[in-house]
Structure formats: C-alpha cells, structure tokens
N, C-alpha and C positions, 0 to 999 in steps of 0.2 A: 549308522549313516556313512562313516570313513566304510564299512567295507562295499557296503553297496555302489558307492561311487566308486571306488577299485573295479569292481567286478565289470558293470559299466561300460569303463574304463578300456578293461583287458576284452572284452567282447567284440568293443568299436578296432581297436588294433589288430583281432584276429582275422576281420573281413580283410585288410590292407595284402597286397601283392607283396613277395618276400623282397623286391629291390628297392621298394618303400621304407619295408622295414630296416631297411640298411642304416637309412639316412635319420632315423627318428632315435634322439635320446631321450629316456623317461627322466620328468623333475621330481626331485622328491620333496616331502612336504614345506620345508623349510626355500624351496627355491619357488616351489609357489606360491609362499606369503609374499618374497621380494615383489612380483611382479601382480597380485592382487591387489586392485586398490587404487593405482597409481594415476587414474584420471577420473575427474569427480564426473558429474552427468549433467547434461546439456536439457532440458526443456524448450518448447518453443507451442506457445500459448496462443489461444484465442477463444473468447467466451465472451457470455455477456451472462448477466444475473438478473431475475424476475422474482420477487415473492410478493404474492395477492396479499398477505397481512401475517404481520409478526406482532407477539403479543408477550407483553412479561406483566405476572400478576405478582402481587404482594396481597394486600387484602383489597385494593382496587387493583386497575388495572392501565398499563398504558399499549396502547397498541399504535402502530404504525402499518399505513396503507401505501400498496402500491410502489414496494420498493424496484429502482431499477439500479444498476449498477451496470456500464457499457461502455460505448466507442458513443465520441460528440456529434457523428455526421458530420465534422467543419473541419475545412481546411485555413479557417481563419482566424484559427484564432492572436492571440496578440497583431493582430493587422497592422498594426503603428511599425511593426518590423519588419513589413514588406515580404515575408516569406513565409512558405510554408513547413511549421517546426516542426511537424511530422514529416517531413522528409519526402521526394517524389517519389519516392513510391507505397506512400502511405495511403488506403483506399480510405476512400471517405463513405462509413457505414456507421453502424451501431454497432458492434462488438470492440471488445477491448483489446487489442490483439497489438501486431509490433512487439511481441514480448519475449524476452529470451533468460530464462530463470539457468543462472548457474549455482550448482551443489558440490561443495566439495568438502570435507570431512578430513582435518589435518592428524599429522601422530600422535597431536595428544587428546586428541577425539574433539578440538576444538569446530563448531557447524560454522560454516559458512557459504551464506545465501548470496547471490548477487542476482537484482533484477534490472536489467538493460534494456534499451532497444535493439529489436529484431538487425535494423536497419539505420543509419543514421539520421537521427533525429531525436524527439522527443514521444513520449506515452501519451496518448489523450484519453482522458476520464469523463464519463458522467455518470452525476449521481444524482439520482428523482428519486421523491418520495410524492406522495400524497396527502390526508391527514394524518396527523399524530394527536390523537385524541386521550384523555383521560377520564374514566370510565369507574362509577361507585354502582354501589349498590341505590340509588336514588338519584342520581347528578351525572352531568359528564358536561367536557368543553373541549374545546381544539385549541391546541396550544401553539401549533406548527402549521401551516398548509401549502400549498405550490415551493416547497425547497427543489430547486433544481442547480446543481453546482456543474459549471465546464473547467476542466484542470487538465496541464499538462503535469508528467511526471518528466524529470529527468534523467531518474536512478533509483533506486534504493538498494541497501544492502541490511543481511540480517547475521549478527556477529552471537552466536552461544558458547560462552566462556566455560569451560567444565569443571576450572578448577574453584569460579568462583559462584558459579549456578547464576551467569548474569547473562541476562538476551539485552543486546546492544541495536537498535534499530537507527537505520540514518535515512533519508529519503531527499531529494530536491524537488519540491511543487511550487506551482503556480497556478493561481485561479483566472482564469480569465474573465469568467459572470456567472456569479451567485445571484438566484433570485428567491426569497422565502413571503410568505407573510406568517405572523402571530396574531389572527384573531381574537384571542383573550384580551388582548389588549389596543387595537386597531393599527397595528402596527407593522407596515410590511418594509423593507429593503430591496432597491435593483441595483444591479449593476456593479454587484460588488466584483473588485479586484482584490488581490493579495500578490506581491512580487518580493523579490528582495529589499532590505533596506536601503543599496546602491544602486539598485536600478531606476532609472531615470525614462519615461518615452520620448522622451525631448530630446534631453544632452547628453546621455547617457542607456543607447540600445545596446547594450552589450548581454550576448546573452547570458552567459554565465552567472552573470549577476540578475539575471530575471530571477531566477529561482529564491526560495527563501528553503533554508536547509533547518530541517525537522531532526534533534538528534535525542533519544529518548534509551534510560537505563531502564529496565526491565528485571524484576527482583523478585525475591522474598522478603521480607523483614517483618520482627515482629512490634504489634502496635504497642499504645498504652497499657494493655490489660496483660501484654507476656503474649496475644495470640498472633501466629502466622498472618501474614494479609501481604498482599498485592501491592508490592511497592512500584511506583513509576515516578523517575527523577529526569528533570530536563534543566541543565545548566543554562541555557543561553537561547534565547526565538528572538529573531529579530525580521521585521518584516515591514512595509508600507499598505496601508490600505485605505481604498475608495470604495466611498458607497454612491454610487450614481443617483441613486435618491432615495431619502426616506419620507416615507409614508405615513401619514396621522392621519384618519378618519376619511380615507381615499383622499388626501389631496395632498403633494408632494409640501413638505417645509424645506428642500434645499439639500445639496450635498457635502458631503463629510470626505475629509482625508486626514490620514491620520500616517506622521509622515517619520520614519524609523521606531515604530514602535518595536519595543523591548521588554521579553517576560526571560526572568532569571531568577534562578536559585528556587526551581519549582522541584517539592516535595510533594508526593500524593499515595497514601496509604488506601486503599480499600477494602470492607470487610464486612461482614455482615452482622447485622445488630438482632 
C-alpha cells in the first residue's frame, strides 16, 4: 500500500509545470504523521427515526409499536420562560436536527464525542411509541400505550477511556410533557415534567439550572458467578418532577410533585441467565 501511494503520488507531481516544481518540498513519512490527525471531524445532523414494530423474544415475547424518535414541532416549550430555547432560528418540524456532533481522538487514543447545538439554543426531542405489548404462547396484554415524551437536550458528551476500557456518558435534559398510559393496570400519567433540582418556574427561571444532568460509567465488570456483564454506574441524579395528573380507572386522583429527588450510589450489572 506504502508503495502505491508513492507511485500515486510521483504520477500527480509529474503532470505539474517545471516552475511549480520549484516551489514544492516532498514530506517524508515521519513529517506526515506530525501533520495527520491534528483536527478531529465536525458532523452536522438531522433525521428523524420510524420503526412499525420492534420485537425481543425470550420464550414470550415483548414487542413495541410504532416507535418515532424526531423534532417536537413546538417552539414552546418550557413557556413559563417566555422564550424560544431552541433558538430563532430553530424551524419548527419533526426532525431532530440543530445537531452538531464533534470527534476527536486524543494521543493516547483517548474518544471524545461532543453533541452540541447547530446554533444557539437548546436539542428538542420526541419520543412516541404506540403499544408495548407482552405476547405467550396463549395470553398477551399491554403494559404501556400512548408514551409520548417532548425534551429538550442541552449537551451531551461521550468520554472512552482506553486505558481503563471505561465509556463515560454526560448529557443535560429536560422533559417538558411526558404522557403514557399502563393498561394492565388502569393507570395513565399527563403532564409530566422533569427539570433540575434548582430549578424553580416561579423564582427561579434560570436556565442552566433547567436542566438535570445525567452522568453515567459505562464498563465491564464481572458478576457473582466470575462472568463478564455490563456494568452501568451512576453516582448522583438529582432532579424535580410533576405529574400534571394521574389517572385511576379514567378519572384523574390529582397531582404529584416530587421536589429534589435523589437517586445515588447506583450500581447495575446485566447479563444473561
């Protein structure tokens, strides 16, 4: 392969006119490592995501319908802030977009992701689903139905460690309205929110503190048994949330706030049995 690129190489300099040639010094291999490399790569994103039904069986089966994954069409969300966090010149559709994905790969092969806004402002998310049903050889029920989730993102970053085989993930969200029901049990939820735990709509619009910051270790380790499995560790989630109403047997019992909650010191192995 080195000599073909030589050849190449010497082919494209022989078309050049001799006063050309004057001014060109050849690098050799070692001057072209200096200079390979030295700017990671830029992305600039927009999609939106559709699957009619996804399915994971074991000896039943649990499927989900109607996944979408997209842009909220709303320029309103958190409206109590009087502005639009996606930014003016965020268009208001269905795809996911505003997204500007940076790569850059350090010397000690260390990965680092960064997902930003295009433009300033905030990501906006939704996430639909349809049924999530569970499915035997005789039986089935709907466990999940109408989940519709609107979020802004603020950031994420994806940090792979090489010397320790660790993926670091960080992200800042905000829900603006979650709505699901659970059939099995007559049980639906509106209106959910999720912000930081200092964020305040009242006395406290600030936004930086809208967000509630997702920090999660990404591993190997192995379980009880000696076997490899899927480690996921989260020190510290701190966040406030409203459920604009829940739902008993179609008729609202009233709503819930549930005001700096805290989940810490979260360990989670998974593996298959």
């Amino acid at each position: 392969m080195k000599g073909l690129k030589r050849t190449l190489l010497a082919l494209g300099v022989a078309g050049l006119p001799a006063a050309a040639m004057a001014d060109i010094e050849m690098l050799d291999d070692s001057a072209m490592g200096d200079i390979t490399g030295q700017a990671g790569v830029t992305i600039e994103l927009e999609t939106k995501l559709n699957i009619d039904r996804f399915i994971y069986t074991d000896e039943g089966s649990l499927e989900i319908n109607d996944i979408f994954v997209g842009g909220t069409n709303r320029s309103d969300m958190f409206s109590e802030l009087g502005v639009n966090l996606m930014g003016s010149t965020a268009q208001e559709n269905d795809l996911l977009d505003n997204i500007r994905i940076e790569i850059d790969i350090l010397s000690d092969g260390d990965a680092l992701i960064n997902v930003l806004p295009q433009t300033f402002g905030a990501v906006d998310m939704r996430i639909s689903t349809g049924a999530w049903n569970l499915t035997g050889t005789s039986n089935s029920t709907t466990v999940l139905d109408n989940f519709q989730a609107d979020m802004v993102m603020g950031g994420a970053n994806i940090e792979i460690d090489t010397a320790t085989d660790n993926l670091n993930f960080r992200a800042d969200i905000a829900i603006d309205d979650m709505d699901f029901d659970m059939p099995f049990i007559a049980l639906g939820i509106e209106d959910l929110s999720l912000t930081g735990a200092d964020y305040d709509p009242v006395r406290n619009k600030n936004i930086p503190d809208l967000f509630a910051k997702v920090d999660l270790d990404i591993y190997k380790r192995q379980n009880s048994q000696g076997v490899d499995s899927l480690a996921i560790d989260m020190d510290e989630f701190r966040a406030d949330i409203t459920m604009g109403g829940v739902i008993v047997g179609g008729t609202s019992i009233g709503r819930v706030f549930m005001d700096d909650l805290a989940v810490t010191n979260t360990r989670m192995l998974v593996y298959g049995h």
